[in-house]
FILUM-419427 format. One record per residue (C-alpha): chain; z negated, x negated, y negated; residue in one letter. Coordinates in steps of 0.001 Angstrom, whole numbers, plus 500000, padded with zeros to 6 digits. Example, Ala and Ser with C-alpha at 12.3 -4.5 7.8 and 13.67 -1.06 7.14 Angstrom:
% FILUM-419427
{'A',{492200,487700,504500},'A'}
{'A',{492860,486330,501060},'S'}
END
This chain:
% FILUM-419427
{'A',{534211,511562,486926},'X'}
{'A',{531596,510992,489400},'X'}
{'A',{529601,514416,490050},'X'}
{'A',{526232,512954,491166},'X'}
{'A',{522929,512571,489341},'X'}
{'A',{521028,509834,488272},'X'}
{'A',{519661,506804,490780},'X'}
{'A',{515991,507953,489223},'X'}
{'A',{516940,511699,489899},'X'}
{'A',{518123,510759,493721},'X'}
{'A',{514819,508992,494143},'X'}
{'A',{512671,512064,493374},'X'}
{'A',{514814,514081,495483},'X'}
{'A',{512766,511945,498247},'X'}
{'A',{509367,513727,496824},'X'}
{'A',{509354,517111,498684},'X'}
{'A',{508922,520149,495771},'X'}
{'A',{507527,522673,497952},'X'}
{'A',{504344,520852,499344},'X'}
{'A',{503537,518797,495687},'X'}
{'A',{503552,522440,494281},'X'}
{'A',{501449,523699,496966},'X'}
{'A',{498846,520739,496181},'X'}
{'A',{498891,521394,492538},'X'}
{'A',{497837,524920,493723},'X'}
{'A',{494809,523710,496087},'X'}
{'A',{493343,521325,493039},'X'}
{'A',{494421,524050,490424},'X'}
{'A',{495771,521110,488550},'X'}
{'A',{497876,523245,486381},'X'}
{'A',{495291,526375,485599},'X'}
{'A',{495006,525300,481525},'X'}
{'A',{498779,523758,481498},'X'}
{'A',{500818,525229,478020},'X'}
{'A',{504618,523996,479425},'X'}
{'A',{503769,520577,480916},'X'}
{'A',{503751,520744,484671},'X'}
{'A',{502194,518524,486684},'X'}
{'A',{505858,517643,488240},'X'}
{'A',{506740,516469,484706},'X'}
{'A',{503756,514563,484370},'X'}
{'A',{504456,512681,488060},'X'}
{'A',{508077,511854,486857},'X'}
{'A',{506971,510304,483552},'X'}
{'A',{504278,508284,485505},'X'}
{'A',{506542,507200,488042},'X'}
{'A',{509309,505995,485248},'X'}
{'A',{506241,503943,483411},'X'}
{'A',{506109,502515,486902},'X'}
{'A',{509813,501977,487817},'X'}
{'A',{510762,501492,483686},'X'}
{'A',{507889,499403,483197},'X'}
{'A',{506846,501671,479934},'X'}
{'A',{503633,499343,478497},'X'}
{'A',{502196,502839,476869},'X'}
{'A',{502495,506132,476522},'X'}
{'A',{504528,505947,473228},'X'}
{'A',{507518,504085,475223},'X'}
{'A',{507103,506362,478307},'X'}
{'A',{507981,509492,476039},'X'}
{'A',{510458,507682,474147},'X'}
{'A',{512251,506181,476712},'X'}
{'A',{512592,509767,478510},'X'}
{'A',{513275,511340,475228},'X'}
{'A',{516046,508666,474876},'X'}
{'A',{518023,509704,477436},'X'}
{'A',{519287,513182,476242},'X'}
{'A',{521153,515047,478588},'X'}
{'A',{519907,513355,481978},'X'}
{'A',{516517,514934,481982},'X'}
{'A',{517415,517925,483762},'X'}
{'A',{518255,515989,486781},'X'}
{'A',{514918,515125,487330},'X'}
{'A',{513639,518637,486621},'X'}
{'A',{512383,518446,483512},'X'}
{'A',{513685,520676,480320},'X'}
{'A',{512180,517935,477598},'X'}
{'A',{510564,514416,477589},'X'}
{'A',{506504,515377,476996},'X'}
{'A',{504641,514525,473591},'X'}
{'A',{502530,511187,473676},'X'}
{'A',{499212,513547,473129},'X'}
{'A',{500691,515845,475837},'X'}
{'A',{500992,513398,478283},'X'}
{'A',{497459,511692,477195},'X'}
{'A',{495467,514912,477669},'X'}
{'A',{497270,515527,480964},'X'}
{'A',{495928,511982,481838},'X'}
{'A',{493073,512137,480869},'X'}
{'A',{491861,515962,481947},'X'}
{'A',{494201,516798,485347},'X'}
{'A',{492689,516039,488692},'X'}
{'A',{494174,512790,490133},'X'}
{'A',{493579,514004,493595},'X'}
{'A',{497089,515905,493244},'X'}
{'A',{498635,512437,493378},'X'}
{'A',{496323,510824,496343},'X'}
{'A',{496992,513728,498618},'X'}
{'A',{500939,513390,497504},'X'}
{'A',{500758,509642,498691},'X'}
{'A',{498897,510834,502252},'X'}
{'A',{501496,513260,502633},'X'}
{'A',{504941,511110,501683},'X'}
{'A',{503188,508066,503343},'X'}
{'A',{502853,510822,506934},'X'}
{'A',{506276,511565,506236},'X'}
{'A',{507987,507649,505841},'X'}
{'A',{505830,506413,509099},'X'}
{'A',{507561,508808,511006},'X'}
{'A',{510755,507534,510047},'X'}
{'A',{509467,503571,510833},'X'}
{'A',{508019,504296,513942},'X'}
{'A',{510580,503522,515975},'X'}
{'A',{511086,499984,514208},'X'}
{'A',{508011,498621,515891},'X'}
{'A',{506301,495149,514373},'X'}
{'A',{508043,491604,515364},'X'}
{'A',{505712,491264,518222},'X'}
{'A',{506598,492435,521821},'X'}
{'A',{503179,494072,522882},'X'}
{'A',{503178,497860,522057},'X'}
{'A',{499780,498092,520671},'X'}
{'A',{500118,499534,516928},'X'}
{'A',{499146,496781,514368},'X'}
{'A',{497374,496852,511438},'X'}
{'A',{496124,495068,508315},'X'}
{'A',{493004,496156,506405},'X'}
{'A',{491787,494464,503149},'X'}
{'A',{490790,495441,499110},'X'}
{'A',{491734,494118,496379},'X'}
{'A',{489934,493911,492837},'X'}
{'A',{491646,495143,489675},'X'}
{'A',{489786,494065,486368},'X'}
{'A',{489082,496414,483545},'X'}
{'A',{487627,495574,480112},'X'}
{'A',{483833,497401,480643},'X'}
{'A',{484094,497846,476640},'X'}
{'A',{486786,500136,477094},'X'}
{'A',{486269,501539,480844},'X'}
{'A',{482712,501699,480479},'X'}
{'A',{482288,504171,483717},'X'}
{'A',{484178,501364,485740},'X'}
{'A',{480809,498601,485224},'X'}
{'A',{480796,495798,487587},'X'}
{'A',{479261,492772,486277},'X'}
{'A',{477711,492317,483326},'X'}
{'A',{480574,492385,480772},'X'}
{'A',{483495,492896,483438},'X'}
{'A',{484865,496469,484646},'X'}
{'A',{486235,496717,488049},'X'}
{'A',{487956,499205,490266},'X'}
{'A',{488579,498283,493902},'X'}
{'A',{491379,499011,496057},'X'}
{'A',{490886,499481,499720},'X'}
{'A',{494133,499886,501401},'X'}
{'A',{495106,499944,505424},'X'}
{'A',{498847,498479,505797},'X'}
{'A',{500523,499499,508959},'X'}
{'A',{503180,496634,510155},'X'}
{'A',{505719,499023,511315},'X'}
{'A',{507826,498338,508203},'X'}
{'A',{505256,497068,506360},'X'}
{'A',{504196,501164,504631},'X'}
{'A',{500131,501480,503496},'X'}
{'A',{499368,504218,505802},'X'}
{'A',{495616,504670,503796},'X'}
{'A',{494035,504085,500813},'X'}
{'A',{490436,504454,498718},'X'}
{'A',{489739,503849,495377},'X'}
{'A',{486532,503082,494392},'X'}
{'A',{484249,500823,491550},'X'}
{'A',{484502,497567,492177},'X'}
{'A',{480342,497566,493355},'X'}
{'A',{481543,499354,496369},'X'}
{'A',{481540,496398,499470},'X'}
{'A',{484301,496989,501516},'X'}
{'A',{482751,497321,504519},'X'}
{'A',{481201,500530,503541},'X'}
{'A',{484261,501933,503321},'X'}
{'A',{485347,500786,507068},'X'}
{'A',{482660,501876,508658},'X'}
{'A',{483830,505325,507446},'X'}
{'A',{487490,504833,508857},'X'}
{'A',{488460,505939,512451},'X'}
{'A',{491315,503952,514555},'X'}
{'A',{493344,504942,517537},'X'}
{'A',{492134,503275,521047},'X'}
{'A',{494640,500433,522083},'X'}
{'A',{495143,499642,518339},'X'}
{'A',{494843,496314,516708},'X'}
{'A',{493072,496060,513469},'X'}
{'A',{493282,492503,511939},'X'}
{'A',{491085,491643,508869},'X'}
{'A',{489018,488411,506944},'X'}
{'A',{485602,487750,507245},'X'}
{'A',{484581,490061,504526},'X'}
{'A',{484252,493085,507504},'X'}
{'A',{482014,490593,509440},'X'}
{'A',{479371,493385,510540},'X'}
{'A',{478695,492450,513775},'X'}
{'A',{477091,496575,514628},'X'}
{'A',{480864,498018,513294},'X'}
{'A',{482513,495177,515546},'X'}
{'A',{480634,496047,518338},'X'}
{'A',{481272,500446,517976},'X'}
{'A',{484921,498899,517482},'X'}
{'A',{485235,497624,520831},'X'}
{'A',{483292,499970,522516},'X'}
{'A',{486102,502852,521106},'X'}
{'A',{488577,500867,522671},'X'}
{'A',{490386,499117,519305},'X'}
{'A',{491088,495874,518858},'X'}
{'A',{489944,493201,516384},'X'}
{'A',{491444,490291,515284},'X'}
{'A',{489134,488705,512005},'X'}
{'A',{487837,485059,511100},'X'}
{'A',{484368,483847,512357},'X'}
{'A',{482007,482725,510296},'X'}
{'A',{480582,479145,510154},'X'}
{'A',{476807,480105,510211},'X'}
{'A',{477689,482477,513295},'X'}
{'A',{475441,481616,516484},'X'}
{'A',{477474,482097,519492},'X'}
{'A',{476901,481047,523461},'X'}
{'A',{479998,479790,525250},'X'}
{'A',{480778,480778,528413},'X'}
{'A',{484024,480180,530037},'X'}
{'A',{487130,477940,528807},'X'}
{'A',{490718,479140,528900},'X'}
{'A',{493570,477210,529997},'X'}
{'A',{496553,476809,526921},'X'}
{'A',{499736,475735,527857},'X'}
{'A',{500697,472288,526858},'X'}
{'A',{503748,473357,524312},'X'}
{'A',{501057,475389,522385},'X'}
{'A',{499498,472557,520805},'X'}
{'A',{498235,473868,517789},'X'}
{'A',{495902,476096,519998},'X'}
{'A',{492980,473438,519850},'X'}
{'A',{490396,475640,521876},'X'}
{'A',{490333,479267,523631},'X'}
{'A',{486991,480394,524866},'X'}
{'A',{485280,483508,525924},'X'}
{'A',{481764,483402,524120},'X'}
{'A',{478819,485879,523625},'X'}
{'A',{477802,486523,519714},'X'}
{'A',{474346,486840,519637},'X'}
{'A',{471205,485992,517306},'X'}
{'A',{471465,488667,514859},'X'}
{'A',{469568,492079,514631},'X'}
{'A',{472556,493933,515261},'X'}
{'A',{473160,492758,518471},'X'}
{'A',{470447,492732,520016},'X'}
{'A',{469259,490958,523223},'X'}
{'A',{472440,491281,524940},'X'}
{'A',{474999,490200,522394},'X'}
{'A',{478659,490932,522014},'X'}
{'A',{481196,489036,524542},'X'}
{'A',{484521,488236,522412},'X'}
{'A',{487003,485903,522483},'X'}
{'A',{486959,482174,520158},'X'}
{'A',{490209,480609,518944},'X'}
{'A',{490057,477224,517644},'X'}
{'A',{493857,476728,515557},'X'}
{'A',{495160,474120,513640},'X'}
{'A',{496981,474856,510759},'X'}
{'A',{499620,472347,509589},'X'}
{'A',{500152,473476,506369},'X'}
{'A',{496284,473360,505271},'X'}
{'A',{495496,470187,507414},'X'}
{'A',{492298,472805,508676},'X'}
{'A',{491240,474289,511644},'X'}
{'A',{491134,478283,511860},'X'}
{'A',{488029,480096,514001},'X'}
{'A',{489327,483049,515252},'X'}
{'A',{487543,485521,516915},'X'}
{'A',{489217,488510,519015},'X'}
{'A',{487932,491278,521643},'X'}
{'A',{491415,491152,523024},'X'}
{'A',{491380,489283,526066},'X'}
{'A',{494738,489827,527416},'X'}
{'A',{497209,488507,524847},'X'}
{'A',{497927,484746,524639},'X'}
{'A',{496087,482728,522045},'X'}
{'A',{498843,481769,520129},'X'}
{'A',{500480,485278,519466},'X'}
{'A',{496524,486651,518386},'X'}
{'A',{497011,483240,515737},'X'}
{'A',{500263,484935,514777},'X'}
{'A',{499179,488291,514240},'X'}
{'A',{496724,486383,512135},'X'}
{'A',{498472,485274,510227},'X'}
{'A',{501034,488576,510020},'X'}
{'A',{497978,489560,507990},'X'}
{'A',{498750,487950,505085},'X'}
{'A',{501743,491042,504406},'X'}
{'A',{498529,492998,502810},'X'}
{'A',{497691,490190,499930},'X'}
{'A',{501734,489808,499354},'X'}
{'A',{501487,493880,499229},'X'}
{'A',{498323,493302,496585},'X'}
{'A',{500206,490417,494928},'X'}
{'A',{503669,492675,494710},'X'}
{'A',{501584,496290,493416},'X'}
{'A',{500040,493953,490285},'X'}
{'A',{502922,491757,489220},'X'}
{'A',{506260,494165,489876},'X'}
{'A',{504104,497548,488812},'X'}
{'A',{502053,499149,486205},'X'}
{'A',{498811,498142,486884},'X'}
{'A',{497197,494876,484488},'X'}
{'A',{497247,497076,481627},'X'}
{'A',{496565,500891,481678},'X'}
{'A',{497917,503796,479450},'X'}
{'A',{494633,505677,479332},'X'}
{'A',{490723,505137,479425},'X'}
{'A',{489472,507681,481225},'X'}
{'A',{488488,507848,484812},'X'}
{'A',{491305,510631,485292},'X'}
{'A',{494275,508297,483693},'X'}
{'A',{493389,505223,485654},'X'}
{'A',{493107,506653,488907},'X'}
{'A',{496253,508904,488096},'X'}
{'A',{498250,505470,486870},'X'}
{'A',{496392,503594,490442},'X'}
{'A',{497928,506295,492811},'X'}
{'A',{501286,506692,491227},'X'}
{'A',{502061,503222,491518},'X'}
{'A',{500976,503084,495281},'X'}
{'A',{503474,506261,495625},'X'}
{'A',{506346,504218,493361},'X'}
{'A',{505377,501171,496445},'X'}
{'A',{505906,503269,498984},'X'}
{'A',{509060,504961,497803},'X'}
{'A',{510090,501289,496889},'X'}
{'A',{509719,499938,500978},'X'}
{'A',{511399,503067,502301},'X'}
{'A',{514353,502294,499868},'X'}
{'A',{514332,498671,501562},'X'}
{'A',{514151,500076,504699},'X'}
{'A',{516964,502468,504551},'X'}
{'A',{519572,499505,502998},'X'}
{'A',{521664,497756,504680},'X'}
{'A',{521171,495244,501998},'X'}
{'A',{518945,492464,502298},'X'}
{'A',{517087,493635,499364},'X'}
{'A',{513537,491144,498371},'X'}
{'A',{510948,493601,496692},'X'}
{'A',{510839,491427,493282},'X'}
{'A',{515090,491802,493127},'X'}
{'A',{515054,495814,494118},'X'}
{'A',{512296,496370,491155},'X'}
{'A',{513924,494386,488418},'X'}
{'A',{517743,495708,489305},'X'}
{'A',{516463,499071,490070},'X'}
{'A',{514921,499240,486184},'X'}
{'A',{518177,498718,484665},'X'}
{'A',{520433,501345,487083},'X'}
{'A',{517542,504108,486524},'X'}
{'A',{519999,506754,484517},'X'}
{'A',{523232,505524,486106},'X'}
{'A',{524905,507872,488095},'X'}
{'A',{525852,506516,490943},'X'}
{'A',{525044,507249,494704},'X'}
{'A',{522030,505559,495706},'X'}
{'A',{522673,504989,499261},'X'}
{'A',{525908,503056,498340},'X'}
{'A',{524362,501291,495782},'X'}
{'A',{521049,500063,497829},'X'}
{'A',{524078,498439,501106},'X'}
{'A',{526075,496734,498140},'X'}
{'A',{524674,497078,494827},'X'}
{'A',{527206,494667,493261},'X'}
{'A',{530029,496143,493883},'X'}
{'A',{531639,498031,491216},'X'}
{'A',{531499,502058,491257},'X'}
{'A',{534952,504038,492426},'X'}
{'A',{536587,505604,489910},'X'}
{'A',{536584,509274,491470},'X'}
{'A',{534405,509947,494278},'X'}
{'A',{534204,513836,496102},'X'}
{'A',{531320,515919,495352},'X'}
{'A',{527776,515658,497542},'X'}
{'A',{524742,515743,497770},'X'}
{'A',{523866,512257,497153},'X'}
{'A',{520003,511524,498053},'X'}
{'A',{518219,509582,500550},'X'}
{'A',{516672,511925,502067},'X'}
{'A',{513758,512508,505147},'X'}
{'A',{515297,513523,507972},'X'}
END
């Protein structure tokens, strides 16, 4: 018989105790709690992630179900459905968002010595939000637009293995460059983003802090040439590479803002991309690939709504939706440090679906993640059998 626990059970082992007790402490999370902890509320949040539990009714039942099993994940009993609705709906989320900041710290550490696919050393980054509907009928604190609800999702993806290394939730009213003017960035690094951050005032306290920008330009932006740059001949999708001074808006002022235009043509959309860059060092055609690079953070959107819990919500409340937001971001980043750790050449879509069938298996996880078709040993020695931070 094999003596390990559960492939759920080795996955929480990854969630350090100590430091999510010591946050439930700082937020006083548990100070009305009768028996349900808030570490038994995380795991049945993060199995209607992995299980894909549509309510609360099949989150309880499908713990409750598996008799035996639970103590490997620390729990003595599966919750009630009203216990685990009231936890919802009355325990500060913020236990959970400071949990993500602190596992996310802990996972870029490991990745930072995988570097992006790009040979410059500058670190890279994505920045972008993403809308998630709501019914304003039944999240009426979540109004938007006339009879639409909204919550937005403002999330920083750092391409050293692809982990969000920040997030903000917010109502989907708030513009998401309010929220970037309120984030700070490391000098040398490279933040690349659409032309919904095209504040020409945050561009210009970007470059003058020494980070780099890589966005679209808008068509209605006035802009003086000033000097054309020589492309070699192989790079013919590079149509035009000039150094140019931004100028006729209010922001600017008389003097302007010297950047860098790209003209590119894109094959696949038979259209020509306007870049615009204050990185004047790196060829033209590797600032059109980290461009494009960019488009990791709507695959990471695209991947968080269709693989996870997050269309359809198992509370109402302000509490329960932002608790169900941030548990699934923690599920997505346990999720890409499991892919990063196999030796497997796991997709995210394949690791999700297989993983929700081997959930209460007993098997060990690091074994099953470099071959997960092969078939279990009969006897294997006792271990500790967990993937866990170095």
């Amino acid at each position: 018989m094999n003596r390990v626990s559960s492939i759920f059970s080795q996955i929480l082992q990854n969630i350090p105790r100590l430091e999510f007790q010591s946050l439930v402490q700082k937020h006083e999370a548990e100070r009305h709690a009768r028996g349900f902890t808030c570490w038994g509320q995380l795991v049945a949040m993060l199995f209607c992630q992995l299980g894909r539990a549509h309510s609360l009714r099949e989150i309880c039942g499908g713990l409750a179900s598996c008799e035996g099993k639970l103590r490997h994940l620390g729990l003595n009993d599966a919750p009630a459905r009203s216990t685990l609705a009231y936890a919802n709906q009355h325990r500060p989320w913020e236990v959970f968002r400071d949990l993500f900041f602190t596992l996310g710290e802990r996972c870029r550490k490991e990745a930072a010595g995988r570097g992006h696919r790009f040979r410059f050393r500058n670190k890279l980054i994505s920045m972008d939000a993403s809308t998630i509907a709501l019914s304003v009928s039944m999240f009426d604190w979540a109004y938007f637009q006339r009879a639409k609800g909204a919550v937005k999702l403002h999330l920083v993806l750092d391409h050293d293995g692809y982990l969000p290394s920040y997030a903000v939730i917010t109502t989907g009213k708030k513009h998401e460059i309010t929220i970037a003017r309120q984030m700070q960035f490391e000098a040398g690094a490279i933040v690349v983003f659409d032309k919904g951050y095209a504040d020409y005032a945050w561009w210009r306290r970007l470059d003058q802090q020494g980070v780099f920008f890589v966005s679209r330009l808008r068509n209605d932006a006035k802009y003086r040439a000033e000097r054309q740059r020589q492309t070699p001949p192989t790079h013919n999708h590079i149509l035009k590479d000039e150094d140019i001074v931004l100028e006729g808006s209010r922001q600017l002022g008389k003097q302007g803002l010297r950047l860098r235009r790209i003209e590119v043509w894109v094959e696949d959309k038979q259209e020509i991309l306007v870049l615009v860059t204050n990185h004047r060092r790196l060829a033209a055609s590797t600032i059109a690939a980290v461009y494009r690079d960019r488009w990791r953070i709507e695959i990471f959107f695209k991947s968080l709504k269709q693989l996870l819990k997050l269309k359809t919500f198992v509370g109402t409340s302000e509490k329960a939706v932002m608790t169900q937001i941030w548990t699934a971001l923690i599920v997505m980043l346990l999720l890409r440090w499991l892919m990063l750790k196999a030796t497997y050449g796991w997709s995210l879509s394949n690791l999700v679906a297989i993983l929700r069938m081997q959930l209460f298996v007993y098997r060990d996880l690091q074994t099953w993640l470099n071959n997960p078709f092969e078939a279990p040993p009969e006897f294997a020695p006792a271990a500790q059998l967990s993937i866990a931070f170095a």
